[in-house]
C-alpha positions as CSV (number, residue, x, y, z in Angstrom):
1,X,22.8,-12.4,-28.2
2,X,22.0,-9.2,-26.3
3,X,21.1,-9.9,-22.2
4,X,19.8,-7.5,-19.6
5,X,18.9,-4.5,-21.5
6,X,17.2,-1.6,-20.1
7,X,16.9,2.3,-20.6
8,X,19.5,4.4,-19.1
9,X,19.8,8.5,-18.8
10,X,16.1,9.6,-19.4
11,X,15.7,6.7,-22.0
12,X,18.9,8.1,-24.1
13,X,20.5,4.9,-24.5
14,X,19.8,1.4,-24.3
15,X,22.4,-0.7,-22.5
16,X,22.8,-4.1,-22.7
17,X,25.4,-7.4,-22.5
18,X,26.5,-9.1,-25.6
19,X,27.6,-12.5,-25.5
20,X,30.6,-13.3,-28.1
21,X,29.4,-15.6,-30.7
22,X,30.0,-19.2,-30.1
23,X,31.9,-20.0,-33.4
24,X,35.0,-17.6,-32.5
25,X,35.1,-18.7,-29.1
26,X,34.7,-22.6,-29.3
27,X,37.7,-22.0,-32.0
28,X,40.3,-19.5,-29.8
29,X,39.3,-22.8,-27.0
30,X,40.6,-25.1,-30.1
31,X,43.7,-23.1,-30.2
32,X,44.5,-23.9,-26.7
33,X,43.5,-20.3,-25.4
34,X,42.9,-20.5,-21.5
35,X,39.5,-19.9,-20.3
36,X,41.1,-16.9,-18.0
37,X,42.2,-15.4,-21.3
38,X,39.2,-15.5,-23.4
39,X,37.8,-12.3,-24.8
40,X,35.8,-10.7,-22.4
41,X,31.6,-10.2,-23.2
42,X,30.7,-6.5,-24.8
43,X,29.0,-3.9,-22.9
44,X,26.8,-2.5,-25.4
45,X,25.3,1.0,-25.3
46,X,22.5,2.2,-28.3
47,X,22.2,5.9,-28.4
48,X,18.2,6.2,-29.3
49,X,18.3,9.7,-31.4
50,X,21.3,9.1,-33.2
51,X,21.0,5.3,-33.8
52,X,24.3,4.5,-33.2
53,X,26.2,1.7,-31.2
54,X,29.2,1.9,-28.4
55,X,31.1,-1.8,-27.6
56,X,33.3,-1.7,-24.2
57,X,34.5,-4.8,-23.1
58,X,32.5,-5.8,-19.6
59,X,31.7,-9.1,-18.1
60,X,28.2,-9.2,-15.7
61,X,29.0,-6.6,-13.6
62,X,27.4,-3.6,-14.9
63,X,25.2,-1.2,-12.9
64,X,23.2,1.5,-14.6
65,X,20.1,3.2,-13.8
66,X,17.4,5.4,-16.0
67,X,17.3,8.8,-13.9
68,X,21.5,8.9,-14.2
69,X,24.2,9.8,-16.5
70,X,26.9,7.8,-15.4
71,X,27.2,3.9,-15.4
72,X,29.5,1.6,-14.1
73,X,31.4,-2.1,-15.1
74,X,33.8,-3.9,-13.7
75,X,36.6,-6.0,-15.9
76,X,39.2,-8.3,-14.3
77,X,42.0,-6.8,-17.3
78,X,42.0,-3.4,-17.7
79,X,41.7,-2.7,-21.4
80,X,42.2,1.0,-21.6
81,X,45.3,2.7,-23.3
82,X,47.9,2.5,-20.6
83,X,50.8,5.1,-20.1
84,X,54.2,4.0,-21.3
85,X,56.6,2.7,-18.1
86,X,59.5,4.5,-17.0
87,X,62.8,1.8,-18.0
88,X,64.5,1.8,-14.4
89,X,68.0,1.2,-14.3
90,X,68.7,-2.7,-14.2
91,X,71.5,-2.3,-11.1
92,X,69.8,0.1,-9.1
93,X,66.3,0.0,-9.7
94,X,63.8,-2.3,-7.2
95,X,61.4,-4.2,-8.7
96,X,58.0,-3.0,-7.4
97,X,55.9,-5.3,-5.2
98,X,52.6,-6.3,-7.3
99,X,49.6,-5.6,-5.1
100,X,47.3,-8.3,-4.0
101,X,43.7,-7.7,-4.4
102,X,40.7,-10.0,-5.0
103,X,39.5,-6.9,-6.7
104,X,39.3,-5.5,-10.7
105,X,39.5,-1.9,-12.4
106,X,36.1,-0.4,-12.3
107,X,35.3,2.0,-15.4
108,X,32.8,4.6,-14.7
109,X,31.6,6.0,-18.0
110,X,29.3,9.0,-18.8
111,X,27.7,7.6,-22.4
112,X,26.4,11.8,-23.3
113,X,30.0,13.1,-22.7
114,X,32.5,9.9,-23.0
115,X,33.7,10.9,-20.1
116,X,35.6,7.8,-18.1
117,X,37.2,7.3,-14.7
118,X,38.8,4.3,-13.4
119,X,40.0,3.0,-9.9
120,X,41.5,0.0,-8.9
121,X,41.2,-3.1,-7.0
122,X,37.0,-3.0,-6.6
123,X,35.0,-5.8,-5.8
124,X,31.5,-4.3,-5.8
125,X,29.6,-1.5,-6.9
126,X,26.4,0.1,-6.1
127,X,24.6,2.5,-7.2
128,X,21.5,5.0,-6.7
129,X,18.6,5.0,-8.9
130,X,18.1,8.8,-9.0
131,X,21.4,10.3,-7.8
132,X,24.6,10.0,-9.7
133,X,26.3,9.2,-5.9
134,X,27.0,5.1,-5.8
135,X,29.5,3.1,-3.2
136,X,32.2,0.6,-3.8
137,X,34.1,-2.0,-2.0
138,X,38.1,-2.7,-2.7
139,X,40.3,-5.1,-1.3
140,X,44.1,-5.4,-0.6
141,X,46.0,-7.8,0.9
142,X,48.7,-7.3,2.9
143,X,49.8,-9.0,6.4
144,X,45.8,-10.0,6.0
145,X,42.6,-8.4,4.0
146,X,41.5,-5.5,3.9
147,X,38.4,-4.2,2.7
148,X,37.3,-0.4,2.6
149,X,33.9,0.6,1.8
150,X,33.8,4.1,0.0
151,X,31.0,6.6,-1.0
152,X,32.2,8.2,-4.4
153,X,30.9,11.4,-6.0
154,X,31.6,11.3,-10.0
155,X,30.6,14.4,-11.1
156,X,33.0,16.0,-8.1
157,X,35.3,12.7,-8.5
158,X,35.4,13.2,-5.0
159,X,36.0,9.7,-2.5
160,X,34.9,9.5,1.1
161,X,35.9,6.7,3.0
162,X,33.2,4.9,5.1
163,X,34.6,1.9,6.8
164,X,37.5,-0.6,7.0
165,X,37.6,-4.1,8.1
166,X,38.9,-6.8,7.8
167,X,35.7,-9.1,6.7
168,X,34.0,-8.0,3.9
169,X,30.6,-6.1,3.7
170,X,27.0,-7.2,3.0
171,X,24.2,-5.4,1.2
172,X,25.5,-2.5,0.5
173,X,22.3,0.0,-0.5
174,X,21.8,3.6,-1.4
175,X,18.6,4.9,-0.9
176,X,17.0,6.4,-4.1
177,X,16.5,9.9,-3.6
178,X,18.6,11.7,-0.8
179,X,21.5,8.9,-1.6
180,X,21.4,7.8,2.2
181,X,23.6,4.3,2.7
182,X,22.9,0.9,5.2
183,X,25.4,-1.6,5.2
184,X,26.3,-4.6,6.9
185,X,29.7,-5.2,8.8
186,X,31.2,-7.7,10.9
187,X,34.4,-8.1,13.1
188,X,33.3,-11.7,14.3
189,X,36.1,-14.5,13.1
190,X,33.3,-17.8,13.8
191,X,32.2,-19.4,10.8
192,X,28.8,-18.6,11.3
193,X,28.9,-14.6,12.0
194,X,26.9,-11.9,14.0
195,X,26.4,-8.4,11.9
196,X,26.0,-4.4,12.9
197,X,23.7,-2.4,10.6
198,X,25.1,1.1,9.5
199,X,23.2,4.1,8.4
200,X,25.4,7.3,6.7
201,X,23.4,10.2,5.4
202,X,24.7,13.1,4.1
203,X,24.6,15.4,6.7
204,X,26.7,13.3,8.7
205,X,23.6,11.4,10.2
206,X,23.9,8.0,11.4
207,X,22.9,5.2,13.6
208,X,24.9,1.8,14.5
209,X,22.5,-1.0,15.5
210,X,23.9,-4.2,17.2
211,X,23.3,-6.6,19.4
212,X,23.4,-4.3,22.2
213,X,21.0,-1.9,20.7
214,X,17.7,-0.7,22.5
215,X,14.6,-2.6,20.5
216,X,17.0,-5.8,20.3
217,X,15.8,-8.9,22.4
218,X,18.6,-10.3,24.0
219,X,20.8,-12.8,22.1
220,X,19.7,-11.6,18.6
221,X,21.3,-9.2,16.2
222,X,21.2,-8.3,12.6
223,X,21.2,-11.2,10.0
224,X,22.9,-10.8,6.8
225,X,20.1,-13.1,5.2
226,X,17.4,-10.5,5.0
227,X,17.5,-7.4,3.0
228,X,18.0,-3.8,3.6
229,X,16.2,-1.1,1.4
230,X,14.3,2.4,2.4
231,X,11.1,3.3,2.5
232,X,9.4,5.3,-0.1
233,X,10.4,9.0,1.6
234,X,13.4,7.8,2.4
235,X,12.8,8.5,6.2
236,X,12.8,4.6,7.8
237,X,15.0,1.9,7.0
238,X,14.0,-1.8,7.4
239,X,16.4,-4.9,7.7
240,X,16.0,-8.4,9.3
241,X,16.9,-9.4,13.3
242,X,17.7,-13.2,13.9
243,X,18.9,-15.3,16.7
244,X,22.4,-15.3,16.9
245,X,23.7,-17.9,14.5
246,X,24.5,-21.3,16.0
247,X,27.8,-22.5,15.8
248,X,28.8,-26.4,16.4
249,X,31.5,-27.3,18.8
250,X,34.4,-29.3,17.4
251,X,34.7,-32.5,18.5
252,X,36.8,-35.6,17.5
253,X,33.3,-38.0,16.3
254,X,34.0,-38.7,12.2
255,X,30.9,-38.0,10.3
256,X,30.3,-41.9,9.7
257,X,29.5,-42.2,14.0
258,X,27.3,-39.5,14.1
259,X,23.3,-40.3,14.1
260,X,20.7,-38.5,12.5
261,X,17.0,-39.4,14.0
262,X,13.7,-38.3,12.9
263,X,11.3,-38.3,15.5
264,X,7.5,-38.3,14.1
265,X,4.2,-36.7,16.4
266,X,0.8,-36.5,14.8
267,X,0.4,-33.1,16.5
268,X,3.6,-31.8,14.3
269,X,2.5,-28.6,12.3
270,X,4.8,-29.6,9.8
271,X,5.5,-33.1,8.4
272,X,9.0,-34.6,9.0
273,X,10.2,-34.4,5.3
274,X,8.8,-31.1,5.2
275,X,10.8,-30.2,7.9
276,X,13.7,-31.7,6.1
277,X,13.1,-29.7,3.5
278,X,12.8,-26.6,5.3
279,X,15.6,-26.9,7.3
280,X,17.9,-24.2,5.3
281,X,15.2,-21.9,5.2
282,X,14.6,-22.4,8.7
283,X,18.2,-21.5,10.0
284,X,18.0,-18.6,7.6
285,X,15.0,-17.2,8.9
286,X,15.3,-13.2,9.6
287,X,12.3,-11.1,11.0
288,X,11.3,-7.6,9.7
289,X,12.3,-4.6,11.9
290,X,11.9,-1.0,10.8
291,X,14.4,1.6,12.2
292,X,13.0,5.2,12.2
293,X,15.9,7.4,10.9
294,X,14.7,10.1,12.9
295,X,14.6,9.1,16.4
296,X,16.6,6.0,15.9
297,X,13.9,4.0,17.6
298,X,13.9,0.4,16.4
299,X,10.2,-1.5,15.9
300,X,10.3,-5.5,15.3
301,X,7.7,-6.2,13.1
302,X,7.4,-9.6,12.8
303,X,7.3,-12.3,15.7
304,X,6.8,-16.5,15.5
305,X,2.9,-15.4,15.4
306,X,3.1,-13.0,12.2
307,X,5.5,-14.9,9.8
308,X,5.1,-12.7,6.7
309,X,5.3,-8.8,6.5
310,X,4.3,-6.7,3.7
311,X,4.9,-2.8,3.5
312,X,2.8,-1.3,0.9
313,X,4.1,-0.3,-2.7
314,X,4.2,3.2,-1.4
315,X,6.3,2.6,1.7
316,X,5.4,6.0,3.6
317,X,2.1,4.0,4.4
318,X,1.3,4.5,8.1
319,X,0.2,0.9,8.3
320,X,1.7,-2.7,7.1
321,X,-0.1,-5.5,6.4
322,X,0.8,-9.3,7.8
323,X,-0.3,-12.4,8.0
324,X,0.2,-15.9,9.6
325,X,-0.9,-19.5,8.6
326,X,0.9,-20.8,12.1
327,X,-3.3,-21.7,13.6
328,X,-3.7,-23.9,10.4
329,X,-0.7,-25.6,10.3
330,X,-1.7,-29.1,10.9
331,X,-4.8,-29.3,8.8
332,X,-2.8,-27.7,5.8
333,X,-1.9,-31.3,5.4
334,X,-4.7,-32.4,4.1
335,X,-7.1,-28.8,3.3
336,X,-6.2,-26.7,0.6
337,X,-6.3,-23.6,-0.4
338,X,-4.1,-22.7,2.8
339,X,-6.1,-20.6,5.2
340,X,-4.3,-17.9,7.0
341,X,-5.4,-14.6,9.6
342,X,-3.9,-11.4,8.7
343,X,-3.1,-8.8,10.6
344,X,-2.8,-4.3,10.3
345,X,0.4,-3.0,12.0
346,X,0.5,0.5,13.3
347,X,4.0,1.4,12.4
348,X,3.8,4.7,14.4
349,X,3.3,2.6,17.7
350,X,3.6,-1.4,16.5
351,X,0.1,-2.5,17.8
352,X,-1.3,-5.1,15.7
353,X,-4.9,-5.6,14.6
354,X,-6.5,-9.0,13.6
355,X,-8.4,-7.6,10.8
356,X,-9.3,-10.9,8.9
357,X,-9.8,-14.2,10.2
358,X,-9.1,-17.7,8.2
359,X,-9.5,-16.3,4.3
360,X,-8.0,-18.8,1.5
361,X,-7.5,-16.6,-1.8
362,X,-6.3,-13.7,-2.8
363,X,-5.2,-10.6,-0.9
364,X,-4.7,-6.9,-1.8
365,X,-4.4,-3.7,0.0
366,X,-4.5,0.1,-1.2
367,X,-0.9,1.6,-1.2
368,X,-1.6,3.7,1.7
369,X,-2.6,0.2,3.7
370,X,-5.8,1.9,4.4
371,X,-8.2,-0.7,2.7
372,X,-7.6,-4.4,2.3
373,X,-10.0,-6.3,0.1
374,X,-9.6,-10.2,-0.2
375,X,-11.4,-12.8,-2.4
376,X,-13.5,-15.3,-1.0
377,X,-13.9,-18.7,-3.1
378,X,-17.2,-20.3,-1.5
379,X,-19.4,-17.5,-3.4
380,X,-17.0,-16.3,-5.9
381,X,-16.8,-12.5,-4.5
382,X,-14.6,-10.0,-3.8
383,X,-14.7,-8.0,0.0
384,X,-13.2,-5.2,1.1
385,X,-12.8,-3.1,4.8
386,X,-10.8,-0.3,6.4
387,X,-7.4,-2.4,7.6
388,X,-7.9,-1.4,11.0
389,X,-11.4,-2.4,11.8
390,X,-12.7,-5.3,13.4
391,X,-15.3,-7.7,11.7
392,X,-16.7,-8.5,8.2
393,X,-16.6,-6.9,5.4
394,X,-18.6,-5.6,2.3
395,X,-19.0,-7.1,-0.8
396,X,-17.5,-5.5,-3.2
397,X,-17.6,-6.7,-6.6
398,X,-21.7,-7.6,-6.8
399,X,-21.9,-5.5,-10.3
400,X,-19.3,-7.8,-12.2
401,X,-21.1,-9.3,-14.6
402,X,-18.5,-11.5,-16.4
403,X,-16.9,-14.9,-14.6
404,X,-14.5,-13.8,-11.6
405,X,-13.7,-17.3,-10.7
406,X,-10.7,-18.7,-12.1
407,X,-11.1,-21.7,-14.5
408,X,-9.4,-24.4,-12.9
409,X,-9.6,-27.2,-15.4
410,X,-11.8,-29.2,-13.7
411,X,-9.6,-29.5,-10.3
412,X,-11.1,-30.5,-7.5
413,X,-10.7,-27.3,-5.6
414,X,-12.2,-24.1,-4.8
415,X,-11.9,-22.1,-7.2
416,X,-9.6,-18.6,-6.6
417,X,-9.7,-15.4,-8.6
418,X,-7.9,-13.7,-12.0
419,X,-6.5,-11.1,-9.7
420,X,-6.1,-7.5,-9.3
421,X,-4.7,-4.9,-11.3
422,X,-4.3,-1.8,-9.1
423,X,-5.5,0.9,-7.2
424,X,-6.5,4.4,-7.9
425,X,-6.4,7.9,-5.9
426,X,-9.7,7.7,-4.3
427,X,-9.6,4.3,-3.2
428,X,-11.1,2.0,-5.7
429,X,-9.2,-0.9,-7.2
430,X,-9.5,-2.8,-10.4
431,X,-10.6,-6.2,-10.4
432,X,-9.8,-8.6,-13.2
433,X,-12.6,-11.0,-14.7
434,X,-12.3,-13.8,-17.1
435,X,-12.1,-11.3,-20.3
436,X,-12.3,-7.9,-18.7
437,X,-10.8,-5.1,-16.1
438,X,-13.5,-3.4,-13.4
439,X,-13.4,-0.5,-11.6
440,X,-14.7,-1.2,-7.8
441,X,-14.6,0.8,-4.7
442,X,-12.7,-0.6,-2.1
443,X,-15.3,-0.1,0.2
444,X,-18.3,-1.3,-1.6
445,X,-19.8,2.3,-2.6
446,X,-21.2,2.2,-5.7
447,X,-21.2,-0.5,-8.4
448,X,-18.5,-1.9,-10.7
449,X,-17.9,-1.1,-13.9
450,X,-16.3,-2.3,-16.9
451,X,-13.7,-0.2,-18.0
452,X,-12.0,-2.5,-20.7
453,X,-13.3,-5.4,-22.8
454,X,-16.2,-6.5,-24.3
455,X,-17.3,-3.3,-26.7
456,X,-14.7,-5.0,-28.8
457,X,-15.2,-8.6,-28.7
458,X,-16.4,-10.7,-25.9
459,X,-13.9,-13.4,-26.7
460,X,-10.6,-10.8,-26.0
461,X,-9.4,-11.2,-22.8
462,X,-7.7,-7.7,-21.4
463,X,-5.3,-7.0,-18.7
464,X,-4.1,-3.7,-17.9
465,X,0.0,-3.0,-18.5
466,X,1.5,-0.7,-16.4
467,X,3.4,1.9,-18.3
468,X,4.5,4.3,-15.1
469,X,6.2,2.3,-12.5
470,X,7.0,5.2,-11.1
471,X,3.2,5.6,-10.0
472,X,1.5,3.4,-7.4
473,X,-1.9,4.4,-8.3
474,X,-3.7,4.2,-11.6
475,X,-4.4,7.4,-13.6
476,X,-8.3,6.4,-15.2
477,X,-8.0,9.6,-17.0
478,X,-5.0,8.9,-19.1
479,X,-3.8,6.8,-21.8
480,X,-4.8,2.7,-20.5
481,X,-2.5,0.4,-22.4
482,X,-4.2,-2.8,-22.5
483,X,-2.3,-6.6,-23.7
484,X,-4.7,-8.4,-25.4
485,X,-5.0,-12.1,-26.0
486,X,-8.1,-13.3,-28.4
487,X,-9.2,-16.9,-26.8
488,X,-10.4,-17.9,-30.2
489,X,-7.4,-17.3,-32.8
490,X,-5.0,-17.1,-29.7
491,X,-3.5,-13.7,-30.8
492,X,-1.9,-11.3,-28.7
493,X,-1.8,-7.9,-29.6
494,X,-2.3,-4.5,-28.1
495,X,-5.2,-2.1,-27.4
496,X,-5.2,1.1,-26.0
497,X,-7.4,4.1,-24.4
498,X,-7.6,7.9,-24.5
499,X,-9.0,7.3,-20.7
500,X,-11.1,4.8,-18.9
501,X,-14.4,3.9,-20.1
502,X,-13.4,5.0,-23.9
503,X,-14.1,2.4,-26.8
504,X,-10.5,0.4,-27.0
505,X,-8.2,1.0,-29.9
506,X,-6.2,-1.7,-31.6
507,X,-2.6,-1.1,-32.3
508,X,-1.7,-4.4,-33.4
509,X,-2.4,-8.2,-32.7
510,X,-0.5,-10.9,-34.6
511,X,0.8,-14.7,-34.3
512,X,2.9,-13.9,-31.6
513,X,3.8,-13.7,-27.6
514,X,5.0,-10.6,-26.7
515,X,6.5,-9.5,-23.5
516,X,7.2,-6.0,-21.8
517,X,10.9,-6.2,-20.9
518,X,11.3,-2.3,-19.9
519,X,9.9,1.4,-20.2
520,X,11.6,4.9,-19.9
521,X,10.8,7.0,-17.4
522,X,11.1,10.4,-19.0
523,X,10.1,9.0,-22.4
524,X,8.0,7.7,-24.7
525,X,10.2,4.5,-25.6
526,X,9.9,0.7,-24.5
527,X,11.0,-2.4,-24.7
528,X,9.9,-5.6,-25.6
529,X,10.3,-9.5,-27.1
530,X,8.3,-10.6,-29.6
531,X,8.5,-14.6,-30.4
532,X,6.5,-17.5,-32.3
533,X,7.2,-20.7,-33.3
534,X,9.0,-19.8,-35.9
535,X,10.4,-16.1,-34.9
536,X,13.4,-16.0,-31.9
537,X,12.7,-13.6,-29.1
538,X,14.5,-10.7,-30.4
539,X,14.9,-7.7,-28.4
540,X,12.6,-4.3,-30.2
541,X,12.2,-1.4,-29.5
542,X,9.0,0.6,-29.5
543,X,7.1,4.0,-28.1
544,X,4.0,4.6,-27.2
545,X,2.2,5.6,-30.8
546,X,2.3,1.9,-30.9
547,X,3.7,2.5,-34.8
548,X,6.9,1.0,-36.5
549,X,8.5,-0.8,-33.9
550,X,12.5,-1.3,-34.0
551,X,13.7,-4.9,-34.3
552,X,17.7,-4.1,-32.0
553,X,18.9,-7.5,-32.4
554,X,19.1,-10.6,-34.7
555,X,20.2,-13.5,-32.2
556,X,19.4,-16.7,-33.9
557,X,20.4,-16.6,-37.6
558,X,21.2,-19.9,-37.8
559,X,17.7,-21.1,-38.0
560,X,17.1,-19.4,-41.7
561,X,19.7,-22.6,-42.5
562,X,17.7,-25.0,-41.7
563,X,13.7,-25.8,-42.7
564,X,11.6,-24.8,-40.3
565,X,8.3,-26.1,-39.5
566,X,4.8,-24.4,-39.7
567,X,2.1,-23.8,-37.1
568,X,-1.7,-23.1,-37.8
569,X,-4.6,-23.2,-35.4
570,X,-6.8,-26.5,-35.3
């Protein structure tokens, strides 16, 4: 059965993990073969033009990435041709001390050339979507552990050393583009530890921030349960700041004397088992905080009033958008849906805007952070505003002419929307209705219109596919890939567009579910699952002509054994 597959060099290959079948390996476990010496699963590579296959052996650990050209696996037994020992002399010669290592070989492997490299004792790799630069960790273990974090050059096969410690690192991440690196590091021997957060460029840039940093309130420090990454020009890097971790005293009380007590208040914002239940997420709470790479100056973005952060798609956006259900926590009990405020953060300065008081449903914002629009249940509309203004704001979607409001099956609720699909250059975003996509301005000039559905059939629903994840805006005036579901015969299919506004095209619509597992980049290829009651969800391959798809894998052949059952509509 082929797992995790996905494009790699411009789209050239297709890699993916293959399972060995269950027959050889329930019988090697019959033979009394050891789980630790079980075949290992195949690393499978499919060259596209020449429609051929490569097998490696490789357990889960495989990084690739579409805009390289080498990839990486790890394997606890190395399985390449070795060189043939010396013999030593039996009297003389010293048996050499085996190295101990929580580590395996890494294989680095260029599919265009065959090209391989291999270097001992990793435990982790990492890798940059659009550089061939990655990082790895390795361990050895003498008098105590030692890890050493390295940043590794393939094409130059060319190793720089980064850190050693004796603790191992956290999130590791290379930044897309200009193959800058954040990592997390401690020194601290309590069970419950306090991290630094590194930055390496490189030009030799970097910044340490720690407890003791400027920005950093007093008894906090970086928290290894949030999550570093980059922003979109590669020019700020965000992570998460918690309380220093709480550590129990020892004592000599056995668990059995120890009392738990829950302690009730009709004032609580949450219910006691909710707090139960919260508890782990509670003590792993982190709070968003951007560094500027620049000047090194530090901005906490989040606080105990605005829970929830979100940086837009495009992540060079001047403003973030947040927002807070802490002023409705106790009548969340028994009102739903949940209202909450949110808020427009200036991330040149961190002053925070109330820009929209109490809304229930759904929430979007232009990729920029400019314009936020937001659905409101009570008259089934959509609004929209400039982030950082005060007040109401404008209807939006008043020239939507098909249903908006979700179908809820007869709950007793208010109603929310179908969504949004996107938003485009010049600030208007597309609204999804009960069969259709609209184009609206996210301001309220204008009036809405249809760019999908109905010409065909008013019974085929359409929602927009994103075929450039590159792109955080959508292009009106190229090809619009549309998946299709007909509420009638319940087929899916595809339609597509020459541009917006165009009558829709059918490529195909069958008895089936189909789902878009991944698109190249530089290419015209994707690929997908296609499944039915009677049909497993094989792995195909297709382009965007939308003709003679490629079935890649055949993972269920047992079932032509047996007699399968029949479906049809009633």
């Amino acid at each position: 059965r082929g797992e995790r597959a996905g494009f790699h060099d411009g789209g050239k290959y297709i890699v993916f993990r293959r399972e060995n079948p269950f027959e050889e390996v329930r019988q090697l476990k019959l033979e009394g073969t050891k789980t630790k010496d079980l075949p290992p699963d195949t690393l499978v590579i499919y060259d596209v033009k020449n429609q051929s296959f490569s097998y490696y052996h490789a357990p889960d650990d495989v990084e690739y990435a579409e805009n390289r050209s080498w990839m990486g696996y790890i394997v606890e037994k190395d399985h390449m041709p070795q060189p043939k020992k010396k013999r030593r002399c039996r009297i003389f010669g010293k048996k050499k001390k085996e190295v101990e290592s929580k580590g395996s070989m890494l294989y680095l492997l260029q599919p265009s050339t065959g090209d391989s490299i291999r270097i001992e004792h990793v435990t982790d790799l990492y890798i940059s979507d659009e550089t061939e630069y990655l990082a790895y960790i390795t361990h050895v273990k003498n008098d105590s552990d030692i890890y050493q974090l390295h940043f590794y050059d393939p094409t130059t096969q060319t190793s720089t050393l980064l850190q050693e410690s004796t603790f191992d690192f956290k999130d590791v991440t290379l930044s897309d583009k200009k193959a800058h690196i954040a990592w997390l590091s401690t020194e601290d021997t309590a069970k419950n530890k306090i991290y630094r957060v590194h930055f390496r460029a490189l030009n030799g840039q970097e910044w340490t921030v720690d407890s003791l940093y400027s920005g950093v309130p007093e008894g906090w420090s970086p928290s290894s349960s949030g999550s570093i990454r980059f922003s979109g020009n590669e020019e700020r890097l965000f992570f998460g700041l918690a309380p220093f971790p709480y550590n129990a005293p020892k004592d000599t009380l056995l668990d059995s004397e120890k009392t738990s007590v829950q302690v009730w208040h009709y004032q609580d914002p949450r219910i006691q088992p909710e707090q139960h239940d919260d508890l782990k997420r509670d003590l792993l709470k982190t709070y968003l905080t951007m560094l500027d790479l620049a000047s090194g100056e530090l901005l906490k973005l989040e606080n105990d009033t605005i829970e929830n952060v979100r940086i837009p798609y495009d992540q060079n956006a001047p403003i973030a958008i947040g927002w807070s259900r802490v002023p409705y926590m106790i009548e969340r009990t028994w009102e739903y849906p949940w209202k909450m405020d949110v808020y427009a953060i200036d991330l040149s300065n961190g002053n925070t805007l109330k820009t929209l008081e109490g809304i229930r449903h759904n929430l979007d914002f232009s990729p920029d952070g400019k314009t936020v629009v937001w659905y409101n249940g009570q008259d089934s509309s959509w609004y929209g505003k400039p982030s950082l203004q005060e007040g109401p704001g404008k209807m939006i979607s008043g020239g939507i002419t098909d249903m908006i409001a979700e179908d809820i099956n007869g709950n007793p609720i208010e109603a929310g929307s179908y969504g949004t699909e996107g938003w485009t250059r010049d600030g208007k975003v597309l609204i999804n209705s009960e069969f259709g996509v609209w184009v609206c301005d996210g301001l309220g000039k204008g009036t809405c219109r249809n760019i999908s559905a109905s010409k065909v059939n008013d019974r085929i629903r359409f929602r927009l596919i994103d075929m450039d994840k590159d792109n955080e805006y959508v292009n009106l005036d190229s090809v619009l890939v549309f998946e299709a579901f007909d509420k009638d015969s319940k087929q899916e299919g595809v339609y597509t567009m020459q541009k917006a506004f165009d009558i829709p095209e059918k490529k195909w619509m069958s008895d089936h579910q189909y789902s878009l597992t991944d698109i190249a980049k530089n290419g015209s290829n994707f690929l997908f699952r296609r499944q039915g009651y009677d049909e497993f969800p094989d792995l195909w391959l297709g382009n965007t002509t939308f003709s003679k798809p490629k079935q890649l894998t055949h993972a269920n052949p047992q079932q032509e054994e047996y007699q399968w059952g029949s479906v049809r509509l009633v």
